[in-house]
N, C-alpha and C positions, 0 to 999 in steps of 0.2 A: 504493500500500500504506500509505495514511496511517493506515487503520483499527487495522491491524498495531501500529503505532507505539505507537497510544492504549493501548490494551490494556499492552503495555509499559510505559505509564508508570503505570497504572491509575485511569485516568476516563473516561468514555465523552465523546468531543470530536466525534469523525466518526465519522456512522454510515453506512457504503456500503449498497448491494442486499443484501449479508450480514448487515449486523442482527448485529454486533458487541458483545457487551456484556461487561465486566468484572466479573462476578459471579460 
């Protein structure tokens, strides 16, 4: 759940299969 984390901190660091993005 590193994705999780980034978000959290807010910068996109790792991005998994889910295509996480802080925007």
């Amino acid at each position: 759940m590193m994705y999780c984390k980034a978000i959290q901190f807010g910068y996109p660091k790792w991005e998994s299969a889910t295509s996480v993005r802080p925007v």
